[in-house]
C-alpha positions as CSV (number, residue, x, y, z in Angstrom):
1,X,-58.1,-160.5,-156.8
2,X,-61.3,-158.3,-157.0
3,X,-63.1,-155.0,-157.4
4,X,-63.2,-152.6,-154.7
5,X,-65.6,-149.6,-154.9
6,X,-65.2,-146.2,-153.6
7,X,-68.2,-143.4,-154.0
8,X,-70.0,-141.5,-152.0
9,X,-72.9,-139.3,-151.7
10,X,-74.2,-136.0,-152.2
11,X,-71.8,-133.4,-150.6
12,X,-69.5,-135.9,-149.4
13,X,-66.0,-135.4,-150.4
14,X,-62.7,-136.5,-152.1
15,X,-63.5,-140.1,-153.6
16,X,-61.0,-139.3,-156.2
17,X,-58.3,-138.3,-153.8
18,X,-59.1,-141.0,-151.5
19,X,-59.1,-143.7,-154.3
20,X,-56.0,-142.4,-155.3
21,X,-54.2,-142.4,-152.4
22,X,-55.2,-146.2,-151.7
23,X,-53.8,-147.1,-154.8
24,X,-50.8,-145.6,-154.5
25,X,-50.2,-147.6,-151.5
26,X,-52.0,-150.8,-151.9
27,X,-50.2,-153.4,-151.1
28,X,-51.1,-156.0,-154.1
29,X,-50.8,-154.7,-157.5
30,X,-53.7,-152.9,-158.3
31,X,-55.2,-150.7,-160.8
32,X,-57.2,-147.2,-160.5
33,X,-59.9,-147.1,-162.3
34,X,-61.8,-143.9,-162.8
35,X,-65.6,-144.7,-163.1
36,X,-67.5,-141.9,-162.7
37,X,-70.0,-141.2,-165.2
38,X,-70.0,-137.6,-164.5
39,X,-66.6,-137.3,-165.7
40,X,-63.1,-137.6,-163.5
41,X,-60.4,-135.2,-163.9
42,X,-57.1,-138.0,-163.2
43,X,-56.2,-137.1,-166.6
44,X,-55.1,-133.5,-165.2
45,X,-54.3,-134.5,-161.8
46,X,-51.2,-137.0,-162.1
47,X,-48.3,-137.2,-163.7
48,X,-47.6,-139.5,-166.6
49,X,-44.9,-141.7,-166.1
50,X,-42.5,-139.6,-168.2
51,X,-42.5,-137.2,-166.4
52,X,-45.2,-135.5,-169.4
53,X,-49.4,-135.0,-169.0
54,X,-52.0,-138.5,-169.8
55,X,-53.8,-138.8,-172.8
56,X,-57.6,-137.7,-171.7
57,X,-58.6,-139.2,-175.2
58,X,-57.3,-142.6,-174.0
59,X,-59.1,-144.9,-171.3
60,X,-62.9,-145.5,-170.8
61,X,-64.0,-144.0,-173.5
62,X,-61.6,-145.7,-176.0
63,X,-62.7,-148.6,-174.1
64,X,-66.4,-147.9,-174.8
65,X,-65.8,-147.2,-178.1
66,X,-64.2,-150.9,-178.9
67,X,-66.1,-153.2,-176.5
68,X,-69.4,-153.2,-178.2
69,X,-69.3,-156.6,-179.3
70,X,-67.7,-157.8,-175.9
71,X,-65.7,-156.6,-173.0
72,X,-63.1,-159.1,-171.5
73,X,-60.5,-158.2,-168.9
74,X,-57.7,-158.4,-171.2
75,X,-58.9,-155.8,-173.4
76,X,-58.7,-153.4,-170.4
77,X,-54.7,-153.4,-170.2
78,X,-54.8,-152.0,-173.8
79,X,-56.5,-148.5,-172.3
80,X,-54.8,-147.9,-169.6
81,X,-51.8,-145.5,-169.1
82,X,-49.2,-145.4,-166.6
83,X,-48.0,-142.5,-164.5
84,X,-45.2,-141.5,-162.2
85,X,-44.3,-144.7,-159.6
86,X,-45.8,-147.0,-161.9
87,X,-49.9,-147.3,-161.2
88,X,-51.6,-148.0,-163.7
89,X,-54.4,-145.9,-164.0
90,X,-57.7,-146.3,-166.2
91,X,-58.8,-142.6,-167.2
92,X,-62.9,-141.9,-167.2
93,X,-65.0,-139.6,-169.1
94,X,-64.4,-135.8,-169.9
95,X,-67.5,-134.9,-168.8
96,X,-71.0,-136.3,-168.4
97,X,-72.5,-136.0,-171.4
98,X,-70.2,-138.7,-172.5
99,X,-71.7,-141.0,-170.4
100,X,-74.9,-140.6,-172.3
101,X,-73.7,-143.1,-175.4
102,X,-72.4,-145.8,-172.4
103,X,-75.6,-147.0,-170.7
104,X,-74.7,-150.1,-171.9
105,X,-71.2,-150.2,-170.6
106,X,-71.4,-150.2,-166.6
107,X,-72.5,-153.6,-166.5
108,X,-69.6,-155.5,-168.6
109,X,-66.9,-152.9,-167.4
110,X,-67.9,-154.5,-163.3
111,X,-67.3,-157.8,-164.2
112,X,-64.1,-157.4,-166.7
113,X,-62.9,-155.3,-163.5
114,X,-63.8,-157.3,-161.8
115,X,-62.0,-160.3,-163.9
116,X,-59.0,-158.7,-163.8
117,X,-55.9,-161.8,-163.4
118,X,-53.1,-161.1,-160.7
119,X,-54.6,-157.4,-159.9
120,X,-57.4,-156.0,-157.3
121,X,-58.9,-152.7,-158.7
122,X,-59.9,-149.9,-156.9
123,X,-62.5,-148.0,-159.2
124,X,-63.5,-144.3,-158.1
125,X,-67.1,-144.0,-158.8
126,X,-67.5,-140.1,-157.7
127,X,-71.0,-139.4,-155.9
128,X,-74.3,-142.0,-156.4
129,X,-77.8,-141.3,-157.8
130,X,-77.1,-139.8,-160.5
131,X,-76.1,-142.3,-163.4
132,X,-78.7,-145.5,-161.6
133,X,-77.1,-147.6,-164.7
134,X,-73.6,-147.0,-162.0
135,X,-75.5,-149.8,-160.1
136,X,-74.2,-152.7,-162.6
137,X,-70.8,-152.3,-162.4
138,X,-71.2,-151.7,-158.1
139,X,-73.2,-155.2,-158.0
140,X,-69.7,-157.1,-159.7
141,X,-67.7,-155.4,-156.8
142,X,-66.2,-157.5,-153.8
143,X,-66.4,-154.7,-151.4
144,X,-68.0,-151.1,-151.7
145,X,-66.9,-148.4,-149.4
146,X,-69.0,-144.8,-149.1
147,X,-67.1,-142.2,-148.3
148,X,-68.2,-139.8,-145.6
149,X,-67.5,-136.5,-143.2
150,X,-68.4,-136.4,-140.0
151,X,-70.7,-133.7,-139.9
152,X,-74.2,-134.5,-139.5
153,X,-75.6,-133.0,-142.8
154,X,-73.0,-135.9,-144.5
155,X,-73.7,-138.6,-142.0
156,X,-77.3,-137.9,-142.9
157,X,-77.2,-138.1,-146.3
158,X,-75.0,-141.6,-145.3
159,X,-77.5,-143.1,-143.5
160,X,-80.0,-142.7,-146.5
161,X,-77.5,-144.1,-149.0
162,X,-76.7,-147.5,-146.9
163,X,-80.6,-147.8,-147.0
164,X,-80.7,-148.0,-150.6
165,X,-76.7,-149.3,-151.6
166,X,-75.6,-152.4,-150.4
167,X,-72.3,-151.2,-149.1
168,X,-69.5,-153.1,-147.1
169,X,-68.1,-150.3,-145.3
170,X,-67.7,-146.7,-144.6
171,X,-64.8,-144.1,-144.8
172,X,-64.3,-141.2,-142.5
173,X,-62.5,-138.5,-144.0
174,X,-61.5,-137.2,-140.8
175,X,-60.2,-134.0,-139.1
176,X,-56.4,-134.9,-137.4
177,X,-57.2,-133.1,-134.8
178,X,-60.1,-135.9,-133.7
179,X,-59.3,-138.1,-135.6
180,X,-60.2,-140.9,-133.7
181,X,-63.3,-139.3,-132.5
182,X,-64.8,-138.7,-135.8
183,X,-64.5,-142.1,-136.7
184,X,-66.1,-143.3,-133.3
185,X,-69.1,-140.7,-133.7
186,X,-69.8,-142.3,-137.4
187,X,-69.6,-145.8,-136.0
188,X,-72.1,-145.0,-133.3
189,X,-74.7,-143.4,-135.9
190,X,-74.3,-146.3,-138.5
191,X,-74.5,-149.2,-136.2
192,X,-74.0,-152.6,-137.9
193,X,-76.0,-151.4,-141.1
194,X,-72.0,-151.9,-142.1
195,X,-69.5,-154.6,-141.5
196,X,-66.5,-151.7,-140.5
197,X,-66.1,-148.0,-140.4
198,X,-62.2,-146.6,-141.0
199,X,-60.8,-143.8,-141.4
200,X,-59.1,-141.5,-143.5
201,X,-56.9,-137.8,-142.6
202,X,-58.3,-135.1,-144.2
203,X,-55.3,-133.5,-145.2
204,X,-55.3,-131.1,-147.9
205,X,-51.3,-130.7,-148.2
206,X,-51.3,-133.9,-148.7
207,X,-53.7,-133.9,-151.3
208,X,-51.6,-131.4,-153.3
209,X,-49.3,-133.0,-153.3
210,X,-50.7,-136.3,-154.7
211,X,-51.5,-134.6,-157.7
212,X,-48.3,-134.1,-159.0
213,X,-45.2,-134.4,-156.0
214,X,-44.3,-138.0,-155.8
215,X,-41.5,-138.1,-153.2
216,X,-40.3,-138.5,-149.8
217,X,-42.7,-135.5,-148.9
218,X,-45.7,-137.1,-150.1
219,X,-44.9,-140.2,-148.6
220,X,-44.4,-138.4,-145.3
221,X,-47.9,-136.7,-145.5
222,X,-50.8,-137.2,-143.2
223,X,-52.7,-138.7,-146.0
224,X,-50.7,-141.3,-147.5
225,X,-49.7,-142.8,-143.4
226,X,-53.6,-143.1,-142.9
227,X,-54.1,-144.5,-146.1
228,X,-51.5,-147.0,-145.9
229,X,-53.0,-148.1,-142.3
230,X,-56.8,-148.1,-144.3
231,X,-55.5,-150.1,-147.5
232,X,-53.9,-153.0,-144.9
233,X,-57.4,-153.1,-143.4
234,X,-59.6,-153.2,-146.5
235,X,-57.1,-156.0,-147.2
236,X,-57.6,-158.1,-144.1
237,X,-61.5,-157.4,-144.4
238,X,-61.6,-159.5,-148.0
């Protein structure tokens, strides 16, 4: 099993939905991992598994707070909370300045993720440059995947990040209504800097309801069909 990375650069959007979505359909068990130093907001976006809210006070920073001496992967199961459907789902930081006291942590948290027995883990690692300690836990990941748009200002700022992150591949988040096109036009720009460029519906409905709607309507949204197709081929690209 392994890491997989998910981030993206400045302006580019929805690596939380994105990673989310994945998740919920990967096909291997799997858990999310929210690794944004700036602070992640899955605490208030998905339902617990009763039904009820997360605990924002449990995850990465309990985590931090314990794993001083050591971090192994089994300690990792203790912090992690479950929501509706069953993912299990590590919560990040509040907010940034938490990430302050965690310098230290990025590192040993890649490779227990990374560690992980029986379970890939898709991490969500918001937007790059920020937090350069982010790089040690993205150098213990199997694959990293930016996220883009296909607009030029976002392909531009793309093509400046694969110069500087070694990235596996990249992520259109992609009109439906050229869908297909988007992704070619990416493709085209980034060349072979990449080993594959997929895609992913920009569908804000969908989105919605991912934050708190699990059902047949979810599962019949625009987002979750593309991201079952993209999860199959992040798999076959391991």
């Amino acid at each position: 099993m392994g890491l997989i990375v998910l981030a993206a650069d400045k302006g580019a959007p929805g690596v939380t939905t994105a990673a989310t979505a994945l998740a919920a359909v990967w096909p291997r068990p799997v858990l999310l991992a929210e690794c944004d130093p700036a602070g992640g907001d899955l605490a208030y976006r998905l339902p617990a598994a009763d039904g009820g809210v997360l605990n924002p006070a449990k995850g990465l920073l309990t985590l931090g707070a314990t794993a001083r001496r050591g971090l192994e992967a089994a300690q990792i199961q203790q912090h992690t909370q479950k929501i509706v459907g069953g993912l299990d789902v590590l919560v990040g930081l509040g907010h940034g300045e938490q990430a302050a006291g965690l310098t230290w942590l990025w590192g040993p948290l890649g490779r227990a993720l990374a560690a992980i027995p029986g379970a890939d883990v898709i991490a969500d690692c918001g937007r790059l440059g920020a937090h350069p300690q982010l790089g040690d836990l993205i150098a213990e990941a199997e694959q990293v995947v930016l996220l883009t748009r296909a607009t030029l200002d976002h392909v531009a700022h793309l093509r400046e990040r694969l110069q500087i992150t070694k990235a596996h591949g990249v992520v259109v988040i992609a009109d439906p209504h050229n869908y297909r096109g988007s992704i070619e036009d990416v493709r085209r720009i980034v060349g072979n800097t990449v080993q594959y460029v997929h895609g992913l519906a920009h569908d804000p409905k969908g989105a919605e309801l991912l934050r708190g709607q699990w059902g047949g309507r979810l599962d019949r949204s625009l987002l979750i069909r593309t991201a079952r197709d993209l999860a199959q081929r992040l798999v076959s690209h391991r």
